[in-house]
C-alpha positions in Angstrom: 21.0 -11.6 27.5 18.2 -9.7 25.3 18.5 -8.7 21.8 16.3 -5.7 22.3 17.8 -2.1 21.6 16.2 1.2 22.1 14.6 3.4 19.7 16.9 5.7 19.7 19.8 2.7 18.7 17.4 1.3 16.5 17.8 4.8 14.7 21.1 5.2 14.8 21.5 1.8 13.6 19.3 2.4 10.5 21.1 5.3 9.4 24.0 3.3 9.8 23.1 0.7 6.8 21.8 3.8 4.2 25.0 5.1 4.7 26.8 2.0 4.0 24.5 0.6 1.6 25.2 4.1 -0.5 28.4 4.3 0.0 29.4 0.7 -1.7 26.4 1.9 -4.4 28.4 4.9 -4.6 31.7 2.8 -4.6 30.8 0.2 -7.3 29.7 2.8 -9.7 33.0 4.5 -9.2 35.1 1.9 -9.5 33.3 0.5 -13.0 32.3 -3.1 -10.6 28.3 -1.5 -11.7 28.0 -0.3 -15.1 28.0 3.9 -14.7 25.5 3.9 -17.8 22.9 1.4 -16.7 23.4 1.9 -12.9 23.1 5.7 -12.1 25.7 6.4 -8.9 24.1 8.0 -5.8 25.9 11.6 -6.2 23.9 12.0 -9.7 20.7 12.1 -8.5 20.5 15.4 -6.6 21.1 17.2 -9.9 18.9 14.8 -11.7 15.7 15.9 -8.6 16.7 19.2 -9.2 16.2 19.1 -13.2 12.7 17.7 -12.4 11.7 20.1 -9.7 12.7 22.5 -12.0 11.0 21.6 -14.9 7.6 21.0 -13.2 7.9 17.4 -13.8 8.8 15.9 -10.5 5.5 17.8 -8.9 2.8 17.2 -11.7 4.0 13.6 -10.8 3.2 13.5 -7.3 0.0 15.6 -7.7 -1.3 12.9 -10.5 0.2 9.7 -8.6 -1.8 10.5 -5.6 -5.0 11.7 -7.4 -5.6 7.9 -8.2 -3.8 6.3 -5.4 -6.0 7.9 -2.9 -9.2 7.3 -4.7 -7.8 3.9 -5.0 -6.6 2.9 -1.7 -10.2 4.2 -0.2 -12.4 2.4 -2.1 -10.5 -0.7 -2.1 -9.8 -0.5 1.8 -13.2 0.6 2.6 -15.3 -2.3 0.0 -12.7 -5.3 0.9 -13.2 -4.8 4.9 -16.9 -4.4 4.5 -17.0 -7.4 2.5 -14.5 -9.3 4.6 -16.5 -8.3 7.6 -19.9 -9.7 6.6 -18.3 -13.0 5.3 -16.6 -13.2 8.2 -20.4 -13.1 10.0 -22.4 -14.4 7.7 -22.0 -18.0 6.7 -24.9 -18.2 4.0 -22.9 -15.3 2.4 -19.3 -16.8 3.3 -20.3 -19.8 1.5 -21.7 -18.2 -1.5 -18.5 -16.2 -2.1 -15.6 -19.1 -1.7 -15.4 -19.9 -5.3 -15.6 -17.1 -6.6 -13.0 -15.6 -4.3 -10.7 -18.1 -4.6 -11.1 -17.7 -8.7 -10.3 -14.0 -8.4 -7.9 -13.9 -5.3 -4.5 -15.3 -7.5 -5.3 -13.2 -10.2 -2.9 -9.8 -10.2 -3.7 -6.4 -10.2 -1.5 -5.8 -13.3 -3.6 -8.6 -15.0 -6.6 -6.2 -14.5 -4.9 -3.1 -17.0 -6.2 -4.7 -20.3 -10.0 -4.3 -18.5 -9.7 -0.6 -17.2 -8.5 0.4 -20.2 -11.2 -1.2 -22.2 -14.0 0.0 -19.3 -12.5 3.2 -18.2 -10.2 4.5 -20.7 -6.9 5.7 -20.6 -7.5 7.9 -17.8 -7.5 8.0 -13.8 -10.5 6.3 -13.4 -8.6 3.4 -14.8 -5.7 3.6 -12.4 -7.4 3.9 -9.7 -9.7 0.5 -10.5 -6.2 -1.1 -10.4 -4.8 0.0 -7.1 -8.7 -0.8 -5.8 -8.1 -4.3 -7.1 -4.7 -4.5 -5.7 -5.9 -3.0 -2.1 -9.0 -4.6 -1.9 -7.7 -8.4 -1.9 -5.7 -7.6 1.5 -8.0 -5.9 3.3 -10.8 -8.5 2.6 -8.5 -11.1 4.3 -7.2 -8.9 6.7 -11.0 -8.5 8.1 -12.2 -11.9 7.2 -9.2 -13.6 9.7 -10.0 -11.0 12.5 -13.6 -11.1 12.0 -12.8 -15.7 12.4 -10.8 -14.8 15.4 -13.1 -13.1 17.5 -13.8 -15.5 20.5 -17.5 -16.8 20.9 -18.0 -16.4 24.2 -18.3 -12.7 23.0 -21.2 -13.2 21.2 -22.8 -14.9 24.3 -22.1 -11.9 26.5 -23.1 -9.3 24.1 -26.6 -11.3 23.8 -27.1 -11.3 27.3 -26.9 -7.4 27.3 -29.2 -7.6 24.2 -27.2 -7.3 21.8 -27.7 -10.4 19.9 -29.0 -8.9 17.0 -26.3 -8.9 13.7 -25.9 -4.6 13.9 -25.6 -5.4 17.8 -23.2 -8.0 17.1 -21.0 -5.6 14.6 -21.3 -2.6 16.6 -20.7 -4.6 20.1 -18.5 -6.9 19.3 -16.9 -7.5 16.0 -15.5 -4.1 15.0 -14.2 -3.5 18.6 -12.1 -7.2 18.4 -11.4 -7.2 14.8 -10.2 -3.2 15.2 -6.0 -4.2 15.5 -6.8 -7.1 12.6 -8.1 -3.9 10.2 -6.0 -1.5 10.8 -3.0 -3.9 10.1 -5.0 -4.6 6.8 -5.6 -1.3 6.2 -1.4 -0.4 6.9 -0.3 -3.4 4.4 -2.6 -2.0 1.7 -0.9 1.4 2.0 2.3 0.1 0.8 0.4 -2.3 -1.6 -1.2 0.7 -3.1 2.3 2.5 -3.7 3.4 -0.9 -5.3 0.4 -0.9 -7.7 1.0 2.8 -8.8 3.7 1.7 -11.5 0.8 -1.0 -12.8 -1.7 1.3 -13.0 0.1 3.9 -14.6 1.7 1.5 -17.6 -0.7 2.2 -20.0 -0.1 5.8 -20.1 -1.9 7.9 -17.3 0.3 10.3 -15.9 1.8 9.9 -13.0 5.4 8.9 -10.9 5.0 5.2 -13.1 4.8 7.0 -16.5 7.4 9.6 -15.6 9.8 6.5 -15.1 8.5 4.3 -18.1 9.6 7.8 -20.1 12.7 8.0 -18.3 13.8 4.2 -18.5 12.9 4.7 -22.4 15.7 7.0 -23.0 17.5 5.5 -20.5 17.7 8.0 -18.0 18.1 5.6 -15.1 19.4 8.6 -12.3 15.9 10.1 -13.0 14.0 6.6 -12.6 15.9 6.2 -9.5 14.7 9.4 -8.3 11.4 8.6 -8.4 11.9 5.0 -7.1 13.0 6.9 -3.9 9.7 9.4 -4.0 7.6 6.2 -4.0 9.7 5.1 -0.8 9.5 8.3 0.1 6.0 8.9 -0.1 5.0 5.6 1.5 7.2 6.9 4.8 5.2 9.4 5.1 1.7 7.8 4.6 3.0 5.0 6.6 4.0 7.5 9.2 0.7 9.7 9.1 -1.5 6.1 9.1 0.5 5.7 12.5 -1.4 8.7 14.5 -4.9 7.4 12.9 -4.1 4.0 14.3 -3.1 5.2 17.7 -6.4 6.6 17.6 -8.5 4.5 16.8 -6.6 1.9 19.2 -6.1 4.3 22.0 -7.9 1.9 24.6 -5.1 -0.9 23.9 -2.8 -0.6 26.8 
């Protein structure tokens, strides 16, 4: 018997468990089993969107958030696949790079704040360092595994076409086999990025993370909530929109 449903159940199905998962939020709240003052109930946060949409703030946010995650999430994606790529190719340089990748590799993008504050400022330029750092680390492996898994025989085939040359190589071979390993890279980092955004934005820069380090200060937690569920919100729709570019750029998969 399969275990496969349709998309359509699949939906339905979803929408199923937000409504019960709000529902005993909703219930627990209402019923004092969650603290009402430390654990805002579902039915307070329209009002508390609506204060910040409103006032400006709830916009401004966005705008700023994505300023630096954008910035952020392209140079990280674009420098950690180039550089996974060539490692991938290029032993000598693969070699050279393994301790010092696995020095920096454990070390958190929230480790880096002290640094961009102290090279950057307390600015955007300093956020976005931070979400690079954050996004590069997975695309870099994301490339350097598909780039590893590329089978040999390829090479072989693309030099008896002449194309044994590295660009004929890249062009020929590795970006066309690696393709599904990047973009699967390149889709982890856009939630990564979204994760980093709160990190980045600790020290002060404006954004969705300082709009909820001031709300959680005078413990406002419906409004912290609300933009807990933008971030969400806003990776469903990058997530979403990453989806067509994908299906592009892997249109000759069956």
């Amino acid at each position: 018997m399969s275990d496969k449903v349709s998309v359509k159940s699949r939906w339905l199905l979803s929408a199923i468990g937000l409504l019960f998962f709000f529902g005993t939020w909703e219930a627990s709240v209402r019923t004092g089993l969650l603290p009402a003052g430390m654990v805002p109930a579902p039915s307070s946060l329209w009002q508390a969107w609506r204060d910040e949409v409103q006032g400006g703030f709830w916009q401004q946010a966005i705008k700023d958030s994505l300023g630096h995650y954008l910035l952020g999430l392209a140079i990280g994606s674009v420098f950690g696949a180039l550089l996974g790529l060539l490692c991938g190719m290029l032993a000598v340089l693969d070699g050279l790079l393994d301790g010092i990748v696995r020095l920096l590799r454990p070390v958190p993008g929230l480790a880096w704040v002290p640094f961009a504050i102290l090279w950057f400022g307390l600015n955007t330029a300093g956020a976005t360092f931070v979400i690079a750092i954050s996004v590069f680390w997975i695309n870099f492996y994301a490339a350097y595994a598909a780039v590893k898994s590329v089978d040999p025989e390829f090479y072989e085939l693309a030099a008896s076409f002449g194309h044994g040359s590295f660009f004929g190589r890249l062009v020929k071979v590795v970006l066309p086999a690696s393709a599904p390993g990047l973009m699967a890279g390149l889709r982890t980092g856009l939630g990564q990025g979204w994760m980093s955004v709160v990190a980045a934005e600790l020290f002060g820069v404006p954004g969705i993370g300082a709009r909820m380090m001031q709300a959680s200060s005078l413990l406002a937690t419906d409004v912290v909530v609300v933009y807990m569920l933008t971030m969400a919100l806003l990776y469903a729709l990058t997530d979403f929109l990453f989806g067509f570019v994908r299906k592009f750029v892997l249109r000759w998969q069956p």
